[in-house]
C-alpha positions as CSV (number, residue, x, y, z in Angstrom):
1,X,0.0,0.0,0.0
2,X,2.9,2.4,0.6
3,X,4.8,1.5,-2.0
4,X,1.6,2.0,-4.4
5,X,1.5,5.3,-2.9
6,X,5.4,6.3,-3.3
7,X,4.7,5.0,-7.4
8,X,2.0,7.5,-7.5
9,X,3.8,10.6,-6.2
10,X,6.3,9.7,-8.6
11,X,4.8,9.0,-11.3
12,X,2.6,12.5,-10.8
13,X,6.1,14.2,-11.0
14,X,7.4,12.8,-13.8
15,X,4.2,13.0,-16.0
16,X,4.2,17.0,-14.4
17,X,0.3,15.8,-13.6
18,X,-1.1,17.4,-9.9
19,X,-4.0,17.0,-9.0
20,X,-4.1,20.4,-7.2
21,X,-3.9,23.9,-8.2
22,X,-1.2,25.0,-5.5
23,X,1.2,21.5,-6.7
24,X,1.1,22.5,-10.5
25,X,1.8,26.1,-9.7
26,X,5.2,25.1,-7.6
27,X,6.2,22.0,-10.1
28,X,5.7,24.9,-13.2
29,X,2.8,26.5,-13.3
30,X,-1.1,25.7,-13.8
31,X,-1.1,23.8,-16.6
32,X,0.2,21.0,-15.0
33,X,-3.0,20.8,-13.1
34,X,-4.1,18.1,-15.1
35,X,-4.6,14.4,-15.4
36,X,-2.9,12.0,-17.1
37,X,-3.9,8.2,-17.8
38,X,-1.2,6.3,-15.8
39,X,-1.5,8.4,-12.6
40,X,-4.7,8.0,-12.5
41,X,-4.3,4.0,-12.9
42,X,-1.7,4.4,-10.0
43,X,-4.4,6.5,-8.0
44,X,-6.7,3.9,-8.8
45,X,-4.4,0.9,-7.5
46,X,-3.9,2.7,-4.7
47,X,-7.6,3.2,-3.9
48,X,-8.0,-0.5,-4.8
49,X,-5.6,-1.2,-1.9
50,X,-6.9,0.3,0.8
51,X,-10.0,-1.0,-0.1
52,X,-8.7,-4.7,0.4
53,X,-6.0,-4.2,2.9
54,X,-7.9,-2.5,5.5
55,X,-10.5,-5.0,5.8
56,X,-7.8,-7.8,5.7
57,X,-5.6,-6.5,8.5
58,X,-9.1,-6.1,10.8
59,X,-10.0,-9.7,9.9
60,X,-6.6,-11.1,10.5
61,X,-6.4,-9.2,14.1
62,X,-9.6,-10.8,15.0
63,X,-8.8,-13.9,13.7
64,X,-5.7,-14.1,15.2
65,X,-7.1,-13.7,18.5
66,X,-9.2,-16.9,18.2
67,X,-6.1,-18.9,18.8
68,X,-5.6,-20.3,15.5
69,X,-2.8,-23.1,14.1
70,X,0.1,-20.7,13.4
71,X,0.7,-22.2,10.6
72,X,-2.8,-21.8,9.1
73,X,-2.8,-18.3,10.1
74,X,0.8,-17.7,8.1
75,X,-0.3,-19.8,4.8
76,X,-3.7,-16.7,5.2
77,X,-1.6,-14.5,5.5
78,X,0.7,-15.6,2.9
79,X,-2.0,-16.0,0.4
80,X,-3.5,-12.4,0.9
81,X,0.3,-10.8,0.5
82,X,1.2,-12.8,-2.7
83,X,-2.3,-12.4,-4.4
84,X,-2.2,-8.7,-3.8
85,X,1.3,-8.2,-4.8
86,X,0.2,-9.5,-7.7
87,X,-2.8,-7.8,-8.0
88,X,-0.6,-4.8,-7.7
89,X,1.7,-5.5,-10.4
90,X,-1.1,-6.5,-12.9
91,X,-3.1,-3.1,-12.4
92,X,0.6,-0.6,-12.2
93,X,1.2,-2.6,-15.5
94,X,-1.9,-2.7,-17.3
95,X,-1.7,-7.3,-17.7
96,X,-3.8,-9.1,-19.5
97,X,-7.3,-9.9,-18.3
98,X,-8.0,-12.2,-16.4
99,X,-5.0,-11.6,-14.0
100,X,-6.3,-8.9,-11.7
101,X,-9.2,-10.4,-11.5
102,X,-8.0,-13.8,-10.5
103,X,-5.2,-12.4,-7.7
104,X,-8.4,-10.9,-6.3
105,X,-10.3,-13.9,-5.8
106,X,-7.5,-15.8,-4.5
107,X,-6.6,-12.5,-2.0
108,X,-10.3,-12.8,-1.4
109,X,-10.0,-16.7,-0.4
110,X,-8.4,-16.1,2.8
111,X,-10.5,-13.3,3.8
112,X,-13.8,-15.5,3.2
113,X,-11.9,-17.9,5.0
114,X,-11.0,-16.0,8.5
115,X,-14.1,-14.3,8.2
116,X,-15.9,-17.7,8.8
117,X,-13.4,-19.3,11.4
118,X,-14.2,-16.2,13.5
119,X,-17.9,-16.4,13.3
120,X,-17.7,-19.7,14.0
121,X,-15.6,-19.0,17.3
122,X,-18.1,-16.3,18.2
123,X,-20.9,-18.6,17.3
124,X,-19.6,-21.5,20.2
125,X,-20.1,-18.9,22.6
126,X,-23.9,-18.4,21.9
């Protein structure tokens, strides 16, 4: 997620793209305030992210406090990094469908998975 976020601020220098008035007039003047195609994929990754990662990292705190096999929770854990990684990678460099779409699911796998382990530790408690 940081490093998405680095790529992005560089990439906006490098194109000369900002997305505010008061960037473009420091970095040369207003008509950089503009946007340009790969920032706004970058933005986009970066969006796509937080939107994955967030939830992730509150699953796999709760989930971790159920006391699972440590080597479960890693091989989760695992999972989620490489499939986002990738996921990364195939929206910063525009792959071939169906590969974002498929690091997704499998990112998603472990969510689904954690998600149900801790209802069902919640649910032997009702």
């Amino acid at each position: 997620m940081y490093i998405i976020a680095i790529i992005t601020g560089q990439v906006r220098l490098r194109k000369k793209a900002f997305a505010n008035p008061e960037d473009a007039l420091r970095h040369g003047g207003l008509q950089y305030h503009r946007e340009d195609p790969y920032v706004e994929r970058c933005r986009r990754a970066h969006i796509n992210d937080l939107e994955n990662i967030l939830p992730f990292l509150f699953l796999g705190a709760i989930y971790s406090m159920t006391g699972p096999s440590l080597s479960v929770a890693r091989l989760h854990f695992l999972v989620f990094f490489l499939a986002r990684v990738l996921h990364s990678v195939a929206y910063l460099f525009a792959l071939r469908a169906p590969t974002r779409s498929l690091a997704y699911i499998v990112a998603q796998i472990p969510c689904v998975s954690m998600a149900l382990q801790i209802l069902i530790a919640v649910a032997a408690y009702a």
